[in-house]
Each structure stands twice: as structure tokens, then as C-alpha cells.
N, C-alpha and C positions, 0 to 999 in steps of 0.2 A: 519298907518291907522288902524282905530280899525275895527273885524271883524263885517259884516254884523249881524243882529239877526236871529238866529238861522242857522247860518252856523255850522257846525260841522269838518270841512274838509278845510285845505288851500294849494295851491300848491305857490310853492314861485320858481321862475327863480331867476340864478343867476344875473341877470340885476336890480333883486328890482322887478320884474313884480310881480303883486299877481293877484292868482284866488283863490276866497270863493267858498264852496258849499256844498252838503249835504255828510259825509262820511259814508261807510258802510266798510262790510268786518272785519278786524283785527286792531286795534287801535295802535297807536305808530307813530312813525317816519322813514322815508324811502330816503337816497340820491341817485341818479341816473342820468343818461342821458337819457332827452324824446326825443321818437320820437313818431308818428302816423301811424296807419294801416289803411289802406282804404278797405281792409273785410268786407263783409256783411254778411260774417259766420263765427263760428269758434272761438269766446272768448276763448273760454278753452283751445284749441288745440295752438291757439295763448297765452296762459299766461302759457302753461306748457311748448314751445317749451323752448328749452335751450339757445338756438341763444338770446335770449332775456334777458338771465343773464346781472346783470347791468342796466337795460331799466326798464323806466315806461310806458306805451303804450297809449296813445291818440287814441282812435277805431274813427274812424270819423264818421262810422255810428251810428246811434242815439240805435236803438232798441239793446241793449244789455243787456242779462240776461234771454230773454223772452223765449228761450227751456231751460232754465237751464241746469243740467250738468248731466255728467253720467261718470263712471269711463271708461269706454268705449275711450273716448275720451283724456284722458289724454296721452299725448306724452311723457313724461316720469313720473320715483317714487317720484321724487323731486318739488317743487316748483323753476321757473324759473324765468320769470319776476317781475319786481320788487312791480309795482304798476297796478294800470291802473285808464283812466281819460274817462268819458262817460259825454253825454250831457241829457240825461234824467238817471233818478232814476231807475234802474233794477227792472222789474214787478214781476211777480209769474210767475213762468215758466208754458207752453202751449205747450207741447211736447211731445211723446207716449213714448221716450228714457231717458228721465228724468225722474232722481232716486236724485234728491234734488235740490236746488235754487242756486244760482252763489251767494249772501251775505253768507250763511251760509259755504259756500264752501272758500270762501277766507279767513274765519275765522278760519278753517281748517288751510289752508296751510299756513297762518302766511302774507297773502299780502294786502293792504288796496286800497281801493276805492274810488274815489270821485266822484260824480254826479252832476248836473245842471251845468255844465259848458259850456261856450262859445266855443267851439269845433273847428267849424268854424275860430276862432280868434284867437285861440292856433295852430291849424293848417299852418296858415298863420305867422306867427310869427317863428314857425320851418321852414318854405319853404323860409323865408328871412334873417333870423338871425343864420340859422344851428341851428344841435339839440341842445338845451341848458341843461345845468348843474340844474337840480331843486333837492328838498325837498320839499317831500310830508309828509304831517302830518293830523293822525286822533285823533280828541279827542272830545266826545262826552257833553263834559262839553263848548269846542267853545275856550278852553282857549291855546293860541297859542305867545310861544315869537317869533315873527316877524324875529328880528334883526339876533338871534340867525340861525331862517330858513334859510336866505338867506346868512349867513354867513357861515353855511354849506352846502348849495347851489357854493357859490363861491369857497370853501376850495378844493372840490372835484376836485380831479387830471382828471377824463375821463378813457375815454376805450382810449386812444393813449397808446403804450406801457405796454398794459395789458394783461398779460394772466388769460382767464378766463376758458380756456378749460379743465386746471386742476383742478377744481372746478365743473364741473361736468361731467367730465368721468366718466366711472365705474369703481368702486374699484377694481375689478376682471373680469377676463374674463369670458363668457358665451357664450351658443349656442342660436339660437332662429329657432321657425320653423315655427311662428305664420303667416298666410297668411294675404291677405287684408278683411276688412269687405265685406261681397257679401249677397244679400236679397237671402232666407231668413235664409240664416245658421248663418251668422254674421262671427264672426271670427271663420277660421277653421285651423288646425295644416297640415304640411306637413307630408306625409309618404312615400313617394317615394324617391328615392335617387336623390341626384343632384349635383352640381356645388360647389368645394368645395371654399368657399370665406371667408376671413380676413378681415371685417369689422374694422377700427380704429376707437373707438369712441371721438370723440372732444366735442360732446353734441349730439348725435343722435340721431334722433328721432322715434319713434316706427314705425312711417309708411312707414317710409325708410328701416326698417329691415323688414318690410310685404313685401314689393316692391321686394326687394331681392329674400326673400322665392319665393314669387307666380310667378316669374319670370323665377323658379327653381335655387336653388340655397340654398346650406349647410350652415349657415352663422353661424362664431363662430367670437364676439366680443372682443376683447383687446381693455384697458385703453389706453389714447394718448402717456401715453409714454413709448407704444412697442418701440424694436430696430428692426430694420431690419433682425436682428438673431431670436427674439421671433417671429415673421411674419413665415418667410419661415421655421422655425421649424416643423412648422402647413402644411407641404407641400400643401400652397394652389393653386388653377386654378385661380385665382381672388384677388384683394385688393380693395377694398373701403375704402376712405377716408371720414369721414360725414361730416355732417355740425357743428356748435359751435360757441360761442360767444367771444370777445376779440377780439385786436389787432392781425394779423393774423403774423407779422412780433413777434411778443412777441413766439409766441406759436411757432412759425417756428423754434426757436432755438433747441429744440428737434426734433419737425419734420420733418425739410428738411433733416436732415442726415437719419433718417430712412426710409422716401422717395426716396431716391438718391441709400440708397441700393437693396430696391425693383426695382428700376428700371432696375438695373444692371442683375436682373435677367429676364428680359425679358415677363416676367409676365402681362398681361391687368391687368389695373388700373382704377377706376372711382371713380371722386370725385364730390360732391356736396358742394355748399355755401363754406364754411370755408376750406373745404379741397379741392375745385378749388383753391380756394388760394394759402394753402399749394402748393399744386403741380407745380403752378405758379412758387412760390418761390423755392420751387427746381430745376426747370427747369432755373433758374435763372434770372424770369422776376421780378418785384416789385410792392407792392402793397400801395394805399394810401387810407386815410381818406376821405369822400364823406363827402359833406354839411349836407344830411337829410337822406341821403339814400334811400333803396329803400323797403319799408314793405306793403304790400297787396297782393292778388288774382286775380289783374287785371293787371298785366303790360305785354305789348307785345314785345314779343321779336322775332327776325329777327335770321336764319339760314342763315347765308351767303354764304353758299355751296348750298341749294334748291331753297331762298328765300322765303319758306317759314313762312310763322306766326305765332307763339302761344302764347295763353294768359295763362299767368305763375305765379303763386304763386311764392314773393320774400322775403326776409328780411336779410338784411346785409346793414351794415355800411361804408364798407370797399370794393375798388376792387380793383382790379387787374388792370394795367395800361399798356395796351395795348401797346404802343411806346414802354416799353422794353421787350415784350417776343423775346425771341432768336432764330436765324434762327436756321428752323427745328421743329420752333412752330409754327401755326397756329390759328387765331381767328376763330372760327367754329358760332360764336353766338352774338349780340350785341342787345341793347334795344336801344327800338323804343323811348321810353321817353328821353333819355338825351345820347346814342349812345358810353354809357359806357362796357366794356368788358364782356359779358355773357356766353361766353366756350374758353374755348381751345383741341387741339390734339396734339400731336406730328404726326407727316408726316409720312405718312405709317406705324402706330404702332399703337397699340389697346388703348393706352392710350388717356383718354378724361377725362373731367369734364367741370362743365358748373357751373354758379353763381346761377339759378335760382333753385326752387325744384321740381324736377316731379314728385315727391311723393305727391304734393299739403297738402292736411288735415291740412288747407282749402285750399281750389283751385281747378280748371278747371285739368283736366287730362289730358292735350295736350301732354304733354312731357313725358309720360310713355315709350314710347319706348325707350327711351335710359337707362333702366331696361333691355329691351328685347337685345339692342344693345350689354351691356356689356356682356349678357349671349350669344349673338352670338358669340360673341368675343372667350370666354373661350370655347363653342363647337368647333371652327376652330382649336384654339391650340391644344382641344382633338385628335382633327381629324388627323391634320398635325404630 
């Protein structure tokens, strides 16, 4: 089918499906796995997360571009996500924090754009058919070989079996001491002494390391593939595991075993998104591939220890499969949408992790406390 007039931009499914429409951002060509975010804030902080390496992202909300960006907001140094798919054309930004436009900024980071799309219909399409394999292509001339798209569209292997965590880890280790944004200082450094904690980075995100600090806590980051010797070398009170992108079973093959040594030492551990996983998996429970997964700021999730409710900022692909965590483990956490696994603990031990992010950016801040939880943890050890 020949493109529309004046389309610039085509997303091709691996099925043959095409969507025309206007492109902006970075020109060229892009394969990935889409999914869609149901966000009403937070483009940027969503296209820098690293969780999103490999992914194109379908925002379902319409209004996207309209505060524009600010480096402020960037979750990490890198360019993350792959693409992204909006249903109206990005405005001029309208915002007091805004230091340039969301087009000129993806031009920047090398990621491309498509606009006027059926959003709604792509939407629905991923919520019935699972995330599908697409190629995304911008070319301002309109000229696009079809066959070829969808052809690398279908070629595409997937995130099953992938590790992407080594792709953006930090090359080196680092300290950080940066706190959360707070009116009207904005971000401010710690200088008081704290909790000394071994952050792993799988793809972390900056506001999970504010989280930490303002939480108190000393955080010195290592690449994913610390060994359990690089860890405790660092004599730390603390391990966090982050979040990250890829097959969680891919990535596991390094870090269950440096997992599994940490544990032996006795040490509080908390993991989020990807490194709940991990920990899963070292604990010896298994993790599988989800239809569409689970990406927004609005998903409620259930504490099954309070009964408690909170509305939790998500994104992963991938969980944890409850039926085999091992006695001595516990489900702490599960979503109210499809009733899928969203924490675990070990049984009387400081160790937890959960699927969702409580560090939000974007999202509701329901789930902070368990920042505060894990820093309990490490004061009782001090204390004991």
C-alpha cells in the first residue's frame, strides 16, 4: 500500500499491520518491541528510563511534548527507549521548567517520533495480540520500502533470552549523594553521614538513587556484573538491586550467583523491577514473559500483609511467577489488574523487593516507604 500524502513516518508490525503519520525527532530507522504507557506525565523521564531499552512506547495519552523537556528530568546519560508513538503532533512547550522542545531533543539523542496516529487502535491491538515486533521509520522525503520494514519487523529475535542490562550499566563504579527534587531548592546533595549501601546497576534510574540518599543512605554504585566479592569488599549495611531492561532469566546468569553470595552474608537486600526478579531467581523461584505487560502510573497494587492499596508507577515485561517461589518466600504484593506477582520477602529477614517503582518519576508516591523500610532495616542491624 502506497504511503498516505504527506506522511513522513511509518510504523510497520510484524503481522503486515501499517500505520502512516507525521515524523519528527531523528530520522532513520528503528526495530523494537512496542508496548504502550498509560502516563499522563513524564515523556522524558519515560524515554530516558533504561527499563525501556529495546521498546518503542505508545504514550496513550494524547497531549505529549506540551512542557517540554529539561535535563532536570532525564533518568539517566544515555538515550533509552527506542522510539515513541503519540496521537497528536508535539506542541511548543508551556512550561516554567522547560529549557527546549521534546522534537529538537529527540534529535539530540538519536530517537524518532511518530505522530497522528490511531493510538487508541494500536493500543488495543497490543492488549490482544501481545507486544508485537515493529520497525519504525522516519523519512522526511515520505519514501519508505514497505516489504523491507516488515521484514525487519518479523526478523527481530525479541527481548525473550536477552540480556540488555549489560548495555546499560555503568562502565564504572560511582558514589552519588544527590537527594530528591523538593520546592524550592530543587535537587540538593547530602552531607551528613548515612547508611552505607551497594547499589547494582542493571539500568537504574536516577531517582531511585535520590530515593536512597534522602532516605539516608551512602550509595556507591557498581556495574551488573559485580561478584559478590566486589559487593562486600565495600563493607556495606545494604544491597540494592535496580531496575533494568531484558530478559530477567538472560541477565540472571551473572546475577543470581552474586545474589546468592550476598545473601549468605546476612545483609538487608531491596530490589526493584528487574532486580525483584533477579532476587526471585536467586531465591530460586522463575520468571516468564507477560502478553503486554505492565507500563503506566496508574496501576493498583494490593499488600497482602495490610490490604492495603496503592497506585504505583510500573514497567516491565516480564514477572515473576508466583507458583514457584520457595518455601521461606513470601508474596508481600500482587496487582489488582491481572493478580500478577508484585513483591516478595524472605520470612523473617530484611530481604524484600517488589515489581512496581516507588520511586515513581512519573507516578503517585504511595510506595516511598519502602525506602524508608529498607533504611529501617539497616538501623536494626546497626543497632543489634
Amino acid at each position: 500500500m502506497p504511503a498516505p500524502q504527506n506522511a513522513t513516518a511509518c510504523l510497520a508490525l510484524a503481522d503486515g499491520t501499517l500505520f502512516y503519520g507525521k515524523g519528527f525527532g531523528a530520522t532513520g530507522e528503528t526495530v523494537a518491541e512496542l508496548v504502550f504507557n498509560t502516563s499522563m506525565t513524564g515523556y522524558q523521564e519515560i524515554m530516558t528510563d533504561p527499563s525501556y531499552a529495546g521498546q518503542v512506547v505508545t504514550f496513550t495519552f494524547p497531549h505529549i511534548g506540551n512542557t517540554g523537556v529539561t535535563a532536570e528530568d532525564d533518568e539517566t546519560a544515555t538515550p533509552a527507549a527506542a522510539g515513541m508513538v503519540v496521537k497528536w503532533d508535539p506542541t511548543e512547550p508551556s512550561n516554567w521548567r522547560a529549557t527546549g522542545d521534546l522534537q529538537d531533543w529527540l534529535v539530540k539523542i538519536g530517537r524518532i517520533g511518530i505522530g497522528g496516529i490511531d493510538t487508541r487502535r494500536l493500543t488495543r491491538a497490543i492488549r490482544q495480540q501481545g507486544a508485537p515486533h515493529v520497525a519504525l521509520a522516519h523519512d522526511p522525503e515520505g519514501n519508505f520500502d514497505i516489504e523491507a520494514l516488515v521484514a525487519k519487523a518479523r526478523g527481530w529475535k525479541g527481548l525473550v533470552g536477552l540480556d540488555l542490562a549489560k548495555d546499560v550499566t555503568c562502565a564504572q563504579s560511582y558514589t552519588w549523594n544527590e537527594k530528591r527534587w523538593a520546592w524550592p531548592e530543587g535537587y540538593t546533595a547530602r552531607t551528613e553521614a548515612g547508611f552505607k549501601v551497594v547499589a547494582i546497576d542493571y539500568g537504574a534510574k536516577r531517582n531511585i538513587l535520590r530515593c536512597l540518599a534522602s532516605a539516608g543512605c551512602d550509595v556507591t554504585v557498581l556495574p551488573a556484573s559485580a561478584t559478590a566479592e566486589d559487593v562486600l569488599a565495600l563493607n556495606p549495611e545494604g544491597v540494592f538491586l535496580s531496575n533494568g531492561p531484558g530478559d530477567p532469566a538472560a541477565t540472571g546468569a551473572y546475577a543470581v550467583p552474586m545474589i546468592q553470595g550476598v545473601l549468605k552474608a546476612e545483609l538487608p537486600v531491596f530490589g526493584i523491577c528487574l532486580g525483584h526478579q533477579m532476587l526471585a531467581l536467586a531465591l530460586g523461584a522463575k520468571t516468564r514473559k507477560m502478553n503486554h505487560g505492565h507500563h503506566g502510573a496508574n496501576h493498583p497494587v494490593k499488600d497482602v500483609r495490610s490490604g492495603k492499596v496503592e497506585i504505583t508507577s510500573m514497567n516491565h515485561g516480564f514477572t515473576v511467577d508466583a507458583d514457584t517461589l520457595p518455601e521461606g518466600v513470601i508474596e508481600t504484593h500482587v496487582s489488582l489488574f491481572d493478580g500478577t506477582n508484585c513483591g516478595i520477602a524472605i520470612k523473617d529477614k530484611p530481604v524484600f523487593s517488589v515489581q512496581h517503582h516507588p520511586e515513581a518519576s512519573p507516578g503517585p508516591q504511595d510506595s516511598f516507604y519502602l525506602f524508608e523500610d529498607f533504611a529501617a532495616a539497616m538501623k536494626a542491624r546497626r543497632s543489634a
